[in-house]
C-alpha positions in Angstrom: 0.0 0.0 0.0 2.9 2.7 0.9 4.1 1.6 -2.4 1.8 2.2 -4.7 0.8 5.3 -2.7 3.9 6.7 -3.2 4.4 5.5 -7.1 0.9 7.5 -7.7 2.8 10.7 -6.1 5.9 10.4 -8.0 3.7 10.0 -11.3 1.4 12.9 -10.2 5.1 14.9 -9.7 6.4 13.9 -13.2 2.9 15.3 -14.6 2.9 18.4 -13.4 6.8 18.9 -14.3 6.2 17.8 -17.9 3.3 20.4 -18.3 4.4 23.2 -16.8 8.4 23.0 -17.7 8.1 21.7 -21.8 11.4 23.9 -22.4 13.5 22.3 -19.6 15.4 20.1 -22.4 18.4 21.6 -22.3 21.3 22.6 -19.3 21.7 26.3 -18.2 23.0 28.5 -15.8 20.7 29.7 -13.3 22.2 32.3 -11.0 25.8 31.5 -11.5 27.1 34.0 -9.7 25.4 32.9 -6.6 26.5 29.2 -7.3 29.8 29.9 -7.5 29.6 31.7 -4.1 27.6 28.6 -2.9 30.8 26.4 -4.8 33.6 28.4 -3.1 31.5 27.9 0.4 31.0 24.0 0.1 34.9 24.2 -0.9 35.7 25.3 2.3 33.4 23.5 4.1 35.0 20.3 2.4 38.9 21.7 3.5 37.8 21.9 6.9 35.3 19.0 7.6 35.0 16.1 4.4 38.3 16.1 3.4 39.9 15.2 7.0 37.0 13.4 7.8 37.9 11.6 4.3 41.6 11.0 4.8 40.9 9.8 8.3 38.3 7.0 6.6 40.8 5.6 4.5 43.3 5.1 7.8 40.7 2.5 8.6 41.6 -1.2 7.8 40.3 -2.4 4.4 37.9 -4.7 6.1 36.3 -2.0 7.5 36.3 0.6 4.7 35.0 -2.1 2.2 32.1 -3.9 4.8 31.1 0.4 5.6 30.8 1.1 1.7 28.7 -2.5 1.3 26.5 -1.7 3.4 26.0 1.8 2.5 25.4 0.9 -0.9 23.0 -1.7 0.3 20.4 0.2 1.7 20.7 3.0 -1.0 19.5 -0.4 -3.0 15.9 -0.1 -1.5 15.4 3.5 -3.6 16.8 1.7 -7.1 13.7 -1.2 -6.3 10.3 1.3 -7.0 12.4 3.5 -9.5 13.2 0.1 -11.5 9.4 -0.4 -11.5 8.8 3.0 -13.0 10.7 2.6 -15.4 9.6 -0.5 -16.4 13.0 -2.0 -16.1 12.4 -5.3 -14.3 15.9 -7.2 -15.7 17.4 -4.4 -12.9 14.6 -4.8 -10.8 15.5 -8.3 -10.3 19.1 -7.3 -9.8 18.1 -5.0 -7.2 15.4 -7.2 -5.0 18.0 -10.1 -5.4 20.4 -8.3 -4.5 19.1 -6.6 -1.2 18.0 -9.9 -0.4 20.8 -12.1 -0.4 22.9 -9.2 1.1 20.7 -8.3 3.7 20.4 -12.1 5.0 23.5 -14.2 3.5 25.7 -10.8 3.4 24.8 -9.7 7.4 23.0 -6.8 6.9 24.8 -5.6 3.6 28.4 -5.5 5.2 29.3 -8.6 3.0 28.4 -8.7 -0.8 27.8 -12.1 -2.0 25.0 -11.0 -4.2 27.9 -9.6 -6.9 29.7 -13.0 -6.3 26.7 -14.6 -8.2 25.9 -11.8 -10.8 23.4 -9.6 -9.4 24.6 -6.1 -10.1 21.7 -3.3 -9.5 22.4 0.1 -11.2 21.6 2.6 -8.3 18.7 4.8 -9.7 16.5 7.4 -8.4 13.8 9.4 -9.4 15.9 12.2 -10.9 17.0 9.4 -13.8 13.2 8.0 -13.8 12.6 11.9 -14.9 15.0 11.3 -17.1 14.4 7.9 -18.8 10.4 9.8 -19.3 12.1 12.5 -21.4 12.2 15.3 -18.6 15.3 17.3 -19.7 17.8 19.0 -16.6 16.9 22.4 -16.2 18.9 24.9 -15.5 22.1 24.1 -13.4 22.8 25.2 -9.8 25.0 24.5 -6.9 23.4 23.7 -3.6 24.7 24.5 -0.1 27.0 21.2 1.1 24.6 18.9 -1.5 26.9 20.4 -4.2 26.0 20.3 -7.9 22.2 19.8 -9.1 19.5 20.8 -12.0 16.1 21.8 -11.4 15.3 18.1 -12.6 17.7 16.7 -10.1 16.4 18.7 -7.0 13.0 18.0 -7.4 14.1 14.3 -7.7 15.9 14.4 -4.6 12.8 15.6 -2.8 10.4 12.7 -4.7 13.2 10.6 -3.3 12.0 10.6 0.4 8.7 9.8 -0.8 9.3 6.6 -2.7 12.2 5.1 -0.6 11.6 2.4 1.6 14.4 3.5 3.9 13.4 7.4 4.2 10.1 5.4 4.8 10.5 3.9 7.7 13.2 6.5 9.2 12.8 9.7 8.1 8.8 9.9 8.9 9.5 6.8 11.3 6.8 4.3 9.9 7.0 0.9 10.4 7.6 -1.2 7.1 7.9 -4.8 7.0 8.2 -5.0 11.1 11.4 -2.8 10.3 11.4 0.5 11.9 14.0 3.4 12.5 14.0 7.0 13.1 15.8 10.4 11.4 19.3 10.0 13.4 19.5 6.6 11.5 18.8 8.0 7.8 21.3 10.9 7.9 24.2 8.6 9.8 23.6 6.8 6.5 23.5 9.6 4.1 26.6 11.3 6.2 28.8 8.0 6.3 28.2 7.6 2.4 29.0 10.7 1.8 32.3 9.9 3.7 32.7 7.0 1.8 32.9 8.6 -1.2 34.8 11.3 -0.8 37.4 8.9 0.7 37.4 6.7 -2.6 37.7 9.7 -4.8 40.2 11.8 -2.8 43.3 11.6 -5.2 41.0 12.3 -8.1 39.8 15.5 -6.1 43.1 16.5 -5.5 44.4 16.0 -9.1 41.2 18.1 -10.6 42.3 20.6 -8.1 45.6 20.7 -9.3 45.3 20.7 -13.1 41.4 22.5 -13.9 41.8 26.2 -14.5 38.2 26.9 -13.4 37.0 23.9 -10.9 33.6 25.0 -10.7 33.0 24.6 -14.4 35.2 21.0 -14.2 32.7 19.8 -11.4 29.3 20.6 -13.0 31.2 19.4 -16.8 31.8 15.8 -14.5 28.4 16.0 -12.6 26.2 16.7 -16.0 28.4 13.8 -18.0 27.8 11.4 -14.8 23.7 11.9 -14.8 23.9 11.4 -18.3 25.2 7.9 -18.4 23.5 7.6 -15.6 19.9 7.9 -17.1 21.1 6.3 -20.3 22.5 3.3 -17.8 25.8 3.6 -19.8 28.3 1.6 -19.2 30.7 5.0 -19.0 28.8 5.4 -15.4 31.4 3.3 -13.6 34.5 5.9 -14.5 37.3 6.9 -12.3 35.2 8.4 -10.1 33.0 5.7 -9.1 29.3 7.4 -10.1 29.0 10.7 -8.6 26.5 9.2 -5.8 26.5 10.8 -2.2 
């Protein structure tokens, strides 16, 4: 029931953005000035807070590091599961259900991976690329505080997001789901570690586009627009150097 209830929102969403934006096909600039303020804040923001927090992470053992990012990735499954059915993409929706599945049980609680041991590889989707995949172009391009690089397209995702996930579900408004329940401290520890997790993986990458882009902000949305891209298209190009731009 909180399923379908939630599918009928997100539809109801994607309605409304396909009749009242028809020209949001292509990428612009919306208030650049003020995103590159917003870009030079979350810049120092990540000097003083990510990037130690990052380096620190990958002190950790391997064991660690690799059972933190397993599970992360495992309950950021549960969102891929009703944005696979929207899409009407059930070969991934298999991958994902199997995969939560096996990892949640045989894998304790995600840490371990044993679903990829047997082929089940779900593409993490959301409903920014289920906009997508329905021809709902980006919008105009923005930065947002500590979130970082987004399009109109992609925001409004974001907030469809906590609507149609399972885990938001039953943490975020603290509903019980499947005799599973949790509460908001447990959804942004999540979002938070990932985070983490991420920027640890990609730190050398950050500091290299540091080093060699002459403007960074324009380097960052060029990598973030390309990444949502293959993304939407499920390209195979989505598994680059830096992982998938997921946080």
């Amino acid at each position: 029931m909180y399923l379908i209830k939630n599918l009928k929102i997100l539809l109801s969403v994607l309605v409304i953005l396909l009749t009242f934006a028809p020209n949001a096909q292509s990428t612009e600039e919306c208030f650049e000035n003020t995103s590159r303020a917003i870009f030079k804040f979350n810049m120092a923001f990540d000097d003083l807070v990510f990037e130690p927090l990052a380096k620190g992470y990958n002190k950790l053992p391997d064991p660690i590091k690799k059972g933190t990012s397993n599970f992360t990735s495992n309950i950021s499954t549960l969102l891929s599961i009703p944005n696979n059915i929207l899409q009407g993409n059930f070969k991934q929706l298999g991958h994902s259900v199997g995969s939560f599945a096996i990892n949640s049980t045989v894998g304790i609680f995600g840490f371990l991976n044993p679903a990829e041991k047997i082929g089940l590889i779900p593409h993490n989707e959301d409903v920014g690329q289920t906009l997508g995949h329905y021809g709902f172009g980006p919008g105009c391009y923005f930065v947002l505080p500590i979130l970082g690089p987004s399009t109109l397209r992609d925001s409004l995702g974001m907030l469809a997001d906590t609507f149609v996930d399972p885990f938001a579900h039953i943490t975020l408004r603290e509903k019980e789901l499947l005799s599973t329940s949790g509460n908001t401290l447990d959804y942004y520890s999540v979002k938070i570690t990932s985070s983490i997790d991420f920027r640890a993986d990609n730190d050398k990458n950050f500091e290299s586009l540091e080093a060699n882009s002459i403007d960074l902000y324009s380097s960052l949305k060029s990598i973030y627009l390309q990444d949502r891209e293959n993304k939407i298209n499920n390209s195979i190009k989505e598994e680059d150097d830096w992982g998938g731009l997921d946080n």
